[in-house]
MITOR-215713 format. One record per atom (N, C-alpha, C, O): residue number from 1; residue in three letters; x, y, z negated. Coordinates in steps of 0.1 Angstrom, whole numbers, plus 5000, padded with zeros to 4 digits. Each point is the difference from the previous one (the first is absolute). Layout:
@n:NUM&res:ALA&px:X&py:Y&pz:Z;
...
This chain:
@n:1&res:UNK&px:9518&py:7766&pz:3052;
@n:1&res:UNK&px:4987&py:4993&pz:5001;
@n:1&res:UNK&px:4991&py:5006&pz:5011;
@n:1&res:UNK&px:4992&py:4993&pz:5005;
@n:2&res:UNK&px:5008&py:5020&pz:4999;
@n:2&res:UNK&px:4993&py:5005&pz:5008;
@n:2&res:UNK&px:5001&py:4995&pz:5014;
@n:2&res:UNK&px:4989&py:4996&pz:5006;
@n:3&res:UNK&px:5021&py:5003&pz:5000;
@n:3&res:UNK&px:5002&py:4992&pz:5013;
@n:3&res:UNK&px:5004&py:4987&pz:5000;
@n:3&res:UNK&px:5009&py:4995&pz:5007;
@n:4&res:UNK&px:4981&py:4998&pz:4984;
@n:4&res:UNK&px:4999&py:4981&pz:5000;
@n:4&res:UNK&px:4988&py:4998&pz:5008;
@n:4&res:UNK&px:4994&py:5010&pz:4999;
@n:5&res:UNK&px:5000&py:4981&pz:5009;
@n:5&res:UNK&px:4992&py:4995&pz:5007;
@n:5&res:UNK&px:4986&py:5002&pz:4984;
@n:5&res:UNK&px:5004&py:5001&pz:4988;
@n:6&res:UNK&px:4986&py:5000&pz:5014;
@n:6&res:UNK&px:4987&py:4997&pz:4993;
@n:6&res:UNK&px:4991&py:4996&pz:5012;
@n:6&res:UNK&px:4997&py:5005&pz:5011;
@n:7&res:UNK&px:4999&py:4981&pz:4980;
@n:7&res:UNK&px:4987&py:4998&pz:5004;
@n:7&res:UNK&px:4997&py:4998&pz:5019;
@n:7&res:UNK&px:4990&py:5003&pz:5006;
@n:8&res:UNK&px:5022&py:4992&pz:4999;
@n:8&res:UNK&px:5005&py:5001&pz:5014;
@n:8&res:UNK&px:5002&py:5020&pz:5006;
@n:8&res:UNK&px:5005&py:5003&pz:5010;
@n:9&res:UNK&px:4991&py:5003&pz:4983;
@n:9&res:UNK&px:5004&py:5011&pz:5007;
@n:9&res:UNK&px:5014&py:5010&pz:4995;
@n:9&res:UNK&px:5007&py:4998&pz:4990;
@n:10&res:UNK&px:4996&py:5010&pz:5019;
@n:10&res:UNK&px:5015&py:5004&pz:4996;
@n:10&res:UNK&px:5002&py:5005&pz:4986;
@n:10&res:UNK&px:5011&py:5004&pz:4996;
@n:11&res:UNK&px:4979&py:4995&pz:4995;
@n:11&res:UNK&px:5010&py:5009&pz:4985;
@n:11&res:UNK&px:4985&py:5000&pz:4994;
@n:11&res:UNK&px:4991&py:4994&pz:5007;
@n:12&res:UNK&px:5005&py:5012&pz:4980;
@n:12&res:UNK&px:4993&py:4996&pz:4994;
@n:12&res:UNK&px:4993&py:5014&pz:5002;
@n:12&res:UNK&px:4987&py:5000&pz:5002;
@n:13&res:UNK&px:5019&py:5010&pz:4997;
@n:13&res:UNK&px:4987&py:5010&pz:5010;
@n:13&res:UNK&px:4995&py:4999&pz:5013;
@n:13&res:UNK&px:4988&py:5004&pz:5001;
@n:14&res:UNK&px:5017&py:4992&pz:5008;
@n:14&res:UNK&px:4992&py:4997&pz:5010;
@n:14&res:UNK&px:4993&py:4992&pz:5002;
@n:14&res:UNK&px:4996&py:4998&pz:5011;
@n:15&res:UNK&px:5000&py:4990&pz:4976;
@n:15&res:UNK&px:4992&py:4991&pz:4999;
@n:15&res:UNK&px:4986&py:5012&pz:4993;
@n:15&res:UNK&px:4990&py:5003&pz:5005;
@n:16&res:UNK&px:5013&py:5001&pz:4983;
@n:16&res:UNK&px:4991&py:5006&pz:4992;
@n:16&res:UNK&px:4995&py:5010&pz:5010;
@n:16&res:UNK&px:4989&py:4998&pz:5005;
@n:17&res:UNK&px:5019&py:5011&pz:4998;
@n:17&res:UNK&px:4992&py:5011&pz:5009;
@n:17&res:UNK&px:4994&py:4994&pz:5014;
@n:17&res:UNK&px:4997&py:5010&pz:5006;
@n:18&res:UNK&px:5000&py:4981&pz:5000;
@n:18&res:UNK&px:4996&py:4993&pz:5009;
@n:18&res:UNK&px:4992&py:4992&pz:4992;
@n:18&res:UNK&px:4991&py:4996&pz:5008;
@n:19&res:UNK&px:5006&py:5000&pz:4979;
@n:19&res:UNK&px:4992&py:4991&pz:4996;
@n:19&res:UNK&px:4986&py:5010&pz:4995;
@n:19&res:UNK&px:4988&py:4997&pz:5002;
@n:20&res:UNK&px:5019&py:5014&pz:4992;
@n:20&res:UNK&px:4989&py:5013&pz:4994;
@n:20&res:UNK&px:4995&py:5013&pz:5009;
@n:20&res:UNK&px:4991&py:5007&pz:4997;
@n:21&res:UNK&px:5018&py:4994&pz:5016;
@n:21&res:UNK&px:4993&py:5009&pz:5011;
@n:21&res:UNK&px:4999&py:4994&pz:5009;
@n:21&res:UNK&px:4988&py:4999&pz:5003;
@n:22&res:UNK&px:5020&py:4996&pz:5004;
@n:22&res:UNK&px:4995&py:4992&pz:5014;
@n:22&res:UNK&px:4993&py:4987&pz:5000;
@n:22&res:UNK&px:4994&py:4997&pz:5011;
@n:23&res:UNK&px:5005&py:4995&pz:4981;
@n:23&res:UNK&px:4989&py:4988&pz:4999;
@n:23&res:UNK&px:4990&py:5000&pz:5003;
@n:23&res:UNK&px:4991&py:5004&pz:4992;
@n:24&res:UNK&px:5005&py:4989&pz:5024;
@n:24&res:UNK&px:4983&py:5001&pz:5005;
@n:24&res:UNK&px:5003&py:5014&pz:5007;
@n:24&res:UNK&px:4991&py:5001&pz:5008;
@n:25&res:UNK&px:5018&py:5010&pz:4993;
@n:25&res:UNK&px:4993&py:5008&pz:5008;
@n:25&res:UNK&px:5005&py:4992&pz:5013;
@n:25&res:UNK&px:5006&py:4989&pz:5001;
@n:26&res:UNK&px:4987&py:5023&pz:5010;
@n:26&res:UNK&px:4996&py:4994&pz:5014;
@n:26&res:UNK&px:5009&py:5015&pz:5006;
@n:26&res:UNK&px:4995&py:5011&pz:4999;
@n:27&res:UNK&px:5014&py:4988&pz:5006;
@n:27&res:UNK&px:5009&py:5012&pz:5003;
@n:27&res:UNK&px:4995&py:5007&pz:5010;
@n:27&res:UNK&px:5003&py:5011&pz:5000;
@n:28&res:UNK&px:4987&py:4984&pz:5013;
@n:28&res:UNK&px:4990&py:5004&pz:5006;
@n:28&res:UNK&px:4997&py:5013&pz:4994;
@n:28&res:UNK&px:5004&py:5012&pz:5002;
@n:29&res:UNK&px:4985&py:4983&pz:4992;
@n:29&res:UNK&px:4994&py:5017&pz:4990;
@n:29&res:UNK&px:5005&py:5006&pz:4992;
@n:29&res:UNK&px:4996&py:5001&pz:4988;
@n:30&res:UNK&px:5014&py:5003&pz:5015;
@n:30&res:UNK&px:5010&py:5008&pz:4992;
@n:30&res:UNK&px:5006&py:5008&pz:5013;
@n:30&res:UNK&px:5004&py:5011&pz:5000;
@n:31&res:UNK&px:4997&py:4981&pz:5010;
@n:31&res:UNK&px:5006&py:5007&pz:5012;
@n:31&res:UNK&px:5010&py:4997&pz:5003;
@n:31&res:UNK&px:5005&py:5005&pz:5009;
@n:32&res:UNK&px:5002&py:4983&pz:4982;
@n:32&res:UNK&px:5019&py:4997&pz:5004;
@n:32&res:UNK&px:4998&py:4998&pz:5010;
@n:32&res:UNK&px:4990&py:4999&pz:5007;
@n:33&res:UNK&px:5026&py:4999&pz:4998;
@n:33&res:UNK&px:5006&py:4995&pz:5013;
@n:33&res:UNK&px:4999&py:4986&pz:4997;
@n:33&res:UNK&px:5007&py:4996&pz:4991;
@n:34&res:UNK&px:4987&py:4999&pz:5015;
@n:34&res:UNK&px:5003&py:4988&pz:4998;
@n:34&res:UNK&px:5008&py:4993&pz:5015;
@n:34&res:UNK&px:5004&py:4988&pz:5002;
@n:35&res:UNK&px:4997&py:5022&pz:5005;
@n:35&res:UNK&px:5008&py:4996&pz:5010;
@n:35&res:UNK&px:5017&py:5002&pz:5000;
@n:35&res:UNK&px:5007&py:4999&pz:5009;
@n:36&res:UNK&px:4995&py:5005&pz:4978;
@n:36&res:UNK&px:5014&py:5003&pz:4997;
@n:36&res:UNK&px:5003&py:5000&pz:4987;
@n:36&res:UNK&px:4997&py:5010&pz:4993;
@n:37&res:UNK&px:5010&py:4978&pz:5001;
@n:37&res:UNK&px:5003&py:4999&pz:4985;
@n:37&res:UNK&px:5009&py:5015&pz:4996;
@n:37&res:UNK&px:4995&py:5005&pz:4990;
@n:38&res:UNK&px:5015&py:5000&pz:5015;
@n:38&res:UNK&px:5003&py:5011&pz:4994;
@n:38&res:UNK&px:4991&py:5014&pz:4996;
@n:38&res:UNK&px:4999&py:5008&pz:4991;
@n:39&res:UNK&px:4995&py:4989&pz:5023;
@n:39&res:UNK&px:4989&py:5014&pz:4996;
@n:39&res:UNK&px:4991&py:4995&pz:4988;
@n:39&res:UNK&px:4997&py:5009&pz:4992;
@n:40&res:UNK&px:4999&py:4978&pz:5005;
@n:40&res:UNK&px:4992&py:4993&pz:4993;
@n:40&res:UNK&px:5004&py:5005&pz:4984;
@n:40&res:UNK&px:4994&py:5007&pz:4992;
@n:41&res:UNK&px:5015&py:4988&pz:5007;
@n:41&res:UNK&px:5008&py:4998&pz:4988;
@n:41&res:UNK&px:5004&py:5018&pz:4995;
@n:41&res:UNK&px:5003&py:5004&pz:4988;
@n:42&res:UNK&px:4997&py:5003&pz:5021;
@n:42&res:UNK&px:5002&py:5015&pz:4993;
@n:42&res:UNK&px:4982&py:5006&pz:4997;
@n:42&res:UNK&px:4997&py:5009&pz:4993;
@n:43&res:UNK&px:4995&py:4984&pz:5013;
@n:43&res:UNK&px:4984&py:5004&pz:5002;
@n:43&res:UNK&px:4997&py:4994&pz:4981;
@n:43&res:UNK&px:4994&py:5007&pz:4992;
@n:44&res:UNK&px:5013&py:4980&pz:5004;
@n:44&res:UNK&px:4996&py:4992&pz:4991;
@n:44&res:UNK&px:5008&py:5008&pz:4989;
@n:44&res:UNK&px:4995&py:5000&pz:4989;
@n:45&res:UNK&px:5014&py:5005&pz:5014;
@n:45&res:UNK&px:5009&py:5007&pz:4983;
@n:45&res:UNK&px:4991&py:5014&pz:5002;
@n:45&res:UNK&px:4994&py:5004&pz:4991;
@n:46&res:UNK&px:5007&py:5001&pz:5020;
@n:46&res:UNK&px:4992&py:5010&pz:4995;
@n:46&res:UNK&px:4985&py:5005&pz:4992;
@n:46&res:UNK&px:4997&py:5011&pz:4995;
@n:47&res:UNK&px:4997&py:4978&pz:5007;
@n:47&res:UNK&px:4986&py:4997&pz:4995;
@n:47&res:UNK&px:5001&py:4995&pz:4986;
@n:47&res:UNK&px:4994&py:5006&pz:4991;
@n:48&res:UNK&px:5013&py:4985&pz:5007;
@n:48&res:UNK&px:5007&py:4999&pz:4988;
@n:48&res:UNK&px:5007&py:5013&pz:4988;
@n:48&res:UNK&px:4998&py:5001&pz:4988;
@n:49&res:UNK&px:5007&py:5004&pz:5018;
@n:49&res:UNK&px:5006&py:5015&pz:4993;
@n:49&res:UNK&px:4989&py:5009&pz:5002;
@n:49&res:UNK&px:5002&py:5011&pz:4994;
@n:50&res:UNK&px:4986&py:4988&pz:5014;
@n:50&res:UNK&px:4991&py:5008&pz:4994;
@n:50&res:UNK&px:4988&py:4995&pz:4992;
@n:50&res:UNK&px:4991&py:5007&pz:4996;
@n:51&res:UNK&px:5010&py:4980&pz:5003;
@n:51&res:UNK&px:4994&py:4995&pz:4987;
@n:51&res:UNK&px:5007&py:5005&pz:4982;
@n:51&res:UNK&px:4994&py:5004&pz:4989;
@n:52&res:UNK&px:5014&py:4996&pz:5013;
@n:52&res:UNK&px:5009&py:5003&pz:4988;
@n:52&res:UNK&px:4999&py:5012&pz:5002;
@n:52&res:UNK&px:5000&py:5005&pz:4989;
@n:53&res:UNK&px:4999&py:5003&pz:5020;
@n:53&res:UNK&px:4996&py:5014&pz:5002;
@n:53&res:UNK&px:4988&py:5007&pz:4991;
@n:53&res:UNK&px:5000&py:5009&pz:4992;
@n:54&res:UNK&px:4988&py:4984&pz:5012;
@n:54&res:UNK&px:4986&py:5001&pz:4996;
@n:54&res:UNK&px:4995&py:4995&pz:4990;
@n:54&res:UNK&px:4988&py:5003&pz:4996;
@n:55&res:UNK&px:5022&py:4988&pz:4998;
@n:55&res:UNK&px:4994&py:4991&pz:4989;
@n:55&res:UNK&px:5012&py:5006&pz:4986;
@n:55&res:UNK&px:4994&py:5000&pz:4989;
@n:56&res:UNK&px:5017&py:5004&pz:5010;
@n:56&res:UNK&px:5006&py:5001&pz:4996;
@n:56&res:UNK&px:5006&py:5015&pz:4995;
@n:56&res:UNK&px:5006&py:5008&pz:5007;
@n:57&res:UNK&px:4992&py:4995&pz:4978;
@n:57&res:UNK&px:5004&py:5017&pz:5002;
@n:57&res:UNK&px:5011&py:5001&pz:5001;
@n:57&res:UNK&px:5004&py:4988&pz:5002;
@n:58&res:UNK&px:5006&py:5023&pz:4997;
@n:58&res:UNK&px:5013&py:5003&pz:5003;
@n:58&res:UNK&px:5007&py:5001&pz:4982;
@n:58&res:UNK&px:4998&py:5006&pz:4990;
@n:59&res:UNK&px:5011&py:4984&pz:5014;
@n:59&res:UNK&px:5009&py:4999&pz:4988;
@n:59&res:UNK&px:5003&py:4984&pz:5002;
@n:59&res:UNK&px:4996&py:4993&pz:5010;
@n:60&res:UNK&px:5013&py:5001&pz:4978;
@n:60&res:UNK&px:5007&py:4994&pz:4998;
@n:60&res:UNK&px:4994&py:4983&pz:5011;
@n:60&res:UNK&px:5005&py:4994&pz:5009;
@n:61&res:UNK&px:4982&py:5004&pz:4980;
@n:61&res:UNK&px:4992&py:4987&pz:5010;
@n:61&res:UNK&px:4999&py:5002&pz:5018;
@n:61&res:UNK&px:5000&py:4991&pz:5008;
@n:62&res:UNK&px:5000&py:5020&pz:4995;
@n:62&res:UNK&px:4997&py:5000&pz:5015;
@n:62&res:UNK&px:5014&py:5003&pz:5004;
@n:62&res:UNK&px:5000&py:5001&pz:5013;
@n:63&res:UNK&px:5015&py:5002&pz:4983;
@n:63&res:UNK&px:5011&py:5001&pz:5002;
@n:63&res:UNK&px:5001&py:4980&pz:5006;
@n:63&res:UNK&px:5004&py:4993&pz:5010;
@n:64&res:UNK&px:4992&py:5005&pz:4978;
@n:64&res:UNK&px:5009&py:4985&pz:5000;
@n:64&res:UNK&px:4990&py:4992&pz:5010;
@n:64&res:UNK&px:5004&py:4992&pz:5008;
@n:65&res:UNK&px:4981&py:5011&pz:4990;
@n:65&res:UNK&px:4997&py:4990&pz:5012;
@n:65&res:UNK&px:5006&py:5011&pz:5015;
@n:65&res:UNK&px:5008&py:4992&pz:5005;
@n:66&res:UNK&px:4992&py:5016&pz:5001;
@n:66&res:UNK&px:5009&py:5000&pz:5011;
@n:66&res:UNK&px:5015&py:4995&pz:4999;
@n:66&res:UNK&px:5006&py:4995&pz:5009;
@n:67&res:UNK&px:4997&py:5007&pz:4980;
@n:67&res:UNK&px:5017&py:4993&pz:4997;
@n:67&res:UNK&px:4996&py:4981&pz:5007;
@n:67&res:UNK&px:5008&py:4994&pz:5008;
@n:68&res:UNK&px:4978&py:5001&pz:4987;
@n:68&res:UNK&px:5001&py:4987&pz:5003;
@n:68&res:UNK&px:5001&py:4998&pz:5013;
@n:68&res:UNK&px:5008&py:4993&pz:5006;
@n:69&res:UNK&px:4982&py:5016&pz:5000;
@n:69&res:UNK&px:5000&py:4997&pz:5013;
@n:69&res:UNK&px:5015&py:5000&pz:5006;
@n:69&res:UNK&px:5003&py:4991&pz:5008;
@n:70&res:UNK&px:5004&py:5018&pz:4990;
@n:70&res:UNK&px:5011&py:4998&pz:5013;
@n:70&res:UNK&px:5008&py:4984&pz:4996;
@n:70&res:UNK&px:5012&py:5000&pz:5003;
@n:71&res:UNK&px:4985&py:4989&pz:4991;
@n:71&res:UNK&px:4998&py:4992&pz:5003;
@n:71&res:UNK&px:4998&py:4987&pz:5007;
@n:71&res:UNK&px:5006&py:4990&pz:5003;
@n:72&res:UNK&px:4982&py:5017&pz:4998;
@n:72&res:UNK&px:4993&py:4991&pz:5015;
@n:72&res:UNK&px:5004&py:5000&pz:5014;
@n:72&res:UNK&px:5003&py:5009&pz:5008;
@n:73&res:UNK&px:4995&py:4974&pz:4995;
@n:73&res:UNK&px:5003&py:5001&pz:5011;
@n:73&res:UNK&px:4986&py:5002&pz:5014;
@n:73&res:UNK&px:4993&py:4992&pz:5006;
@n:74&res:UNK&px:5009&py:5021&pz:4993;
@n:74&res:UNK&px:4989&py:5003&pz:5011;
@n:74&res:UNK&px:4999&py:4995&pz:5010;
@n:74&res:UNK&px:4988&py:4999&pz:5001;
@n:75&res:UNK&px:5017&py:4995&pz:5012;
@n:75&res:UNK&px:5004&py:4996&pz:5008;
@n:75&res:UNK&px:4992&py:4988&pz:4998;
@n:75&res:UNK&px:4988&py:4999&pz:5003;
@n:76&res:UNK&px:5019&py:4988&pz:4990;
@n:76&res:UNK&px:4992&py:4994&pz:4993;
@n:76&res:UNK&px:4984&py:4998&pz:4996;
@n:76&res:UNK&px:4992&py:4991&pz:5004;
@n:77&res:UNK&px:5004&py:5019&pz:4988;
@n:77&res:UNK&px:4988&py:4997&pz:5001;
@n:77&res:UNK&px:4992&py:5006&pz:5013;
@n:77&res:UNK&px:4988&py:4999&pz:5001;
@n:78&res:UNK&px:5019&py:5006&pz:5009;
@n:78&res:UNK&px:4991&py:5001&pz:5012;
@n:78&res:UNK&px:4999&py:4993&pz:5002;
@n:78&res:UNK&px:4989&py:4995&pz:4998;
@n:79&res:UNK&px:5022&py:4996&pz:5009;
@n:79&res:UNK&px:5000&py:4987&pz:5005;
@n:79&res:UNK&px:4988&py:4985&pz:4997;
@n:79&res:UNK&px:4994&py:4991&pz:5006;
@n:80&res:UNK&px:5008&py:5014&pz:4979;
@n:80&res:UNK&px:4985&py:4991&pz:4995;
@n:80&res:UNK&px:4989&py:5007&pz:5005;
@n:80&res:UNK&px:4992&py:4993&pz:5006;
@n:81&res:UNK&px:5005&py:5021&pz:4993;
@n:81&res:UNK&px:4987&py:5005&pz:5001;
@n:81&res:UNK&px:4997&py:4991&pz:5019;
@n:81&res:UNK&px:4993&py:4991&pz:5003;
@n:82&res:UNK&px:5017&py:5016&pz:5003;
@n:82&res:UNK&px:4998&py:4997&pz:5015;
@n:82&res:UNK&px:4997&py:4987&pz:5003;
@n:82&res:UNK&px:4996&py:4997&pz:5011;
@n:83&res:UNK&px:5007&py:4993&pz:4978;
@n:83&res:UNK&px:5002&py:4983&pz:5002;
@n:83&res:UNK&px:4986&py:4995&pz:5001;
@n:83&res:UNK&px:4993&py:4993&pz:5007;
@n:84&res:UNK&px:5005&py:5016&pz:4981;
@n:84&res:UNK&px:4983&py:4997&pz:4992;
@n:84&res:UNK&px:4989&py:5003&pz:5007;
@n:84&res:UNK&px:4990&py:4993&pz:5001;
@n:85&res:UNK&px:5011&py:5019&pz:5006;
@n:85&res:UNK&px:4992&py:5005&pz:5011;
@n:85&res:UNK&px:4998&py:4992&pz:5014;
@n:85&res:UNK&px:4989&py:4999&pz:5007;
@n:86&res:UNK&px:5022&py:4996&pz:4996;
@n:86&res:UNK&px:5002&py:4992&pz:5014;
@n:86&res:UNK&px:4996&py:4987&pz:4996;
@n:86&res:UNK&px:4999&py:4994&pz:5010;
@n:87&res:UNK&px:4998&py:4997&pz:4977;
@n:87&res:UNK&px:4995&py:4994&pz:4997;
@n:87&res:UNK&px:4984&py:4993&pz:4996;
@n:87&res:UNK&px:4995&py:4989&pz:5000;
@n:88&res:UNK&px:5001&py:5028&pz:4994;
@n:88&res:UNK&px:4986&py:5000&pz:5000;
@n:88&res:UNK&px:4995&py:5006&pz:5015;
@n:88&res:UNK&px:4988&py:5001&pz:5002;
@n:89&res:UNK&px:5022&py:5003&pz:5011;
@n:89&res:UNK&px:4993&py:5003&pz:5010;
@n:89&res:UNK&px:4998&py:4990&pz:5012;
@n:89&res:UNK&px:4994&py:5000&pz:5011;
@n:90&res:UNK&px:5013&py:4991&pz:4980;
@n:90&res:UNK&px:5004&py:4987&pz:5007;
@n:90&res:UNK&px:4990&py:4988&pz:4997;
@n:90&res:UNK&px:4997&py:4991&pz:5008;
@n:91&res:UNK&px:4999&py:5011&pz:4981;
@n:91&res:UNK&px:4986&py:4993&pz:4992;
@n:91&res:UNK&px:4991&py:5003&pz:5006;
@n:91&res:UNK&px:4992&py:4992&pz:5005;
@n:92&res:UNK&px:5007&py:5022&pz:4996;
@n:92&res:UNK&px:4982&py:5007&pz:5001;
@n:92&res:UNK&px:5002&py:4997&pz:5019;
@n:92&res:UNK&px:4989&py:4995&pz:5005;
@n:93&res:UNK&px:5019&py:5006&pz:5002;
@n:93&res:UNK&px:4996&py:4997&pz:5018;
@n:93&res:UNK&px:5001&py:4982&pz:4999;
@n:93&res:UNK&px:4995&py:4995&pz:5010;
@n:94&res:UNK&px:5010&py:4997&pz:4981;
@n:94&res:UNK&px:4996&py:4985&pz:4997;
@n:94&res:UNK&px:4983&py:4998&pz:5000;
@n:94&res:UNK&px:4992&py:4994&pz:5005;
@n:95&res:UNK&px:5010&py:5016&pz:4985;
@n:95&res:UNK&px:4978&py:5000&pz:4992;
@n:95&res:UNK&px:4998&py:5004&pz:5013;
@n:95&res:UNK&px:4994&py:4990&pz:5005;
@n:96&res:UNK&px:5008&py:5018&pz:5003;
@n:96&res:UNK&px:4993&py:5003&pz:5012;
@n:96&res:UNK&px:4996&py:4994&pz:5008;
@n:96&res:UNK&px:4990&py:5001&pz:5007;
@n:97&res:UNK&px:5022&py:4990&pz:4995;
@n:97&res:UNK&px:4999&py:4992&pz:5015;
@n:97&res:UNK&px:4991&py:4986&pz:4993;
@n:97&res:UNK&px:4992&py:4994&pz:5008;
@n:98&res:UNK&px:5008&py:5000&pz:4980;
@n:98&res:UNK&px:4997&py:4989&pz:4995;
@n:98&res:UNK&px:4985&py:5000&pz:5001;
@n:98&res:UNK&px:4993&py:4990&pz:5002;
@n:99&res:UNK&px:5000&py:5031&pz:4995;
@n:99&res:UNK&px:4988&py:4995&pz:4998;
@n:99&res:UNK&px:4993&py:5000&pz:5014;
@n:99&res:UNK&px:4991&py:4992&pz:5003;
@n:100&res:UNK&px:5016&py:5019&pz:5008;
@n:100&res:UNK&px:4998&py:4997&pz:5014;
@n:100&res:UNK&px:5002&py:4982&pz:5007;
@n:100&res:UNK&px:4996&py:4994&pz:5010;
@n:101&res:UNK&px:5009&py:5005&pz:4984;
@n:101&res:UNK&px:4999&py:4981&pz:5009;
@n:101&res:UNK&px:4990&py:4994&pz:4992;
@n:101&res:UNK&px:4997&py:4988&pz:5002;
């Protein structure tokens, strides 16, 4: 079950973990690459594993949420982050030019 499609994205953690950390961010202010999905995608698990870092004490519960993560398909959710970004930057120079004419 773990590598079935969810929800259109590759597997049902990389829907959840993209629905509960990356949802709405803006990869901008965080500093990703957004000019490179691979650098992207290692910038995104790692922010992630230090969420579970900070939030999570050491034992059994923070074993298994990093166990979920290697799951995810990282790659993937860059590719959305970078999608989402080029679409709201695509919006906001639209708003621009619309309110100049």
């Amino acid at each position: 079950m773990a590598n079935e499609k969810y929800n259109g994205w590759t597997n049902y953690a990389t829907w959840r973990v993209n629905l509960e950390i990356f949802d709405g961010l803006n990869p901008v202010d965080y500093g990703w690459a957004i000019d490179d999905e691979y650098t992207m995608a290692q910038q995104v698990r790692e922010y992630a594993e230090e969420i579970i870092d900070m939030t999570a004490s050491e034992g059994l519960a923070r074993d298994y949420a990093l166990a979920f993560l290697s799951d995810v398909d990282w790659q993937s959710i860059a590719e959305h982050l970078i999608c989402d970004w080029a679409d709201d930057e695509r919006d906001e120079n639209e708003e621009t030019e619309t309110e100049e004419n």
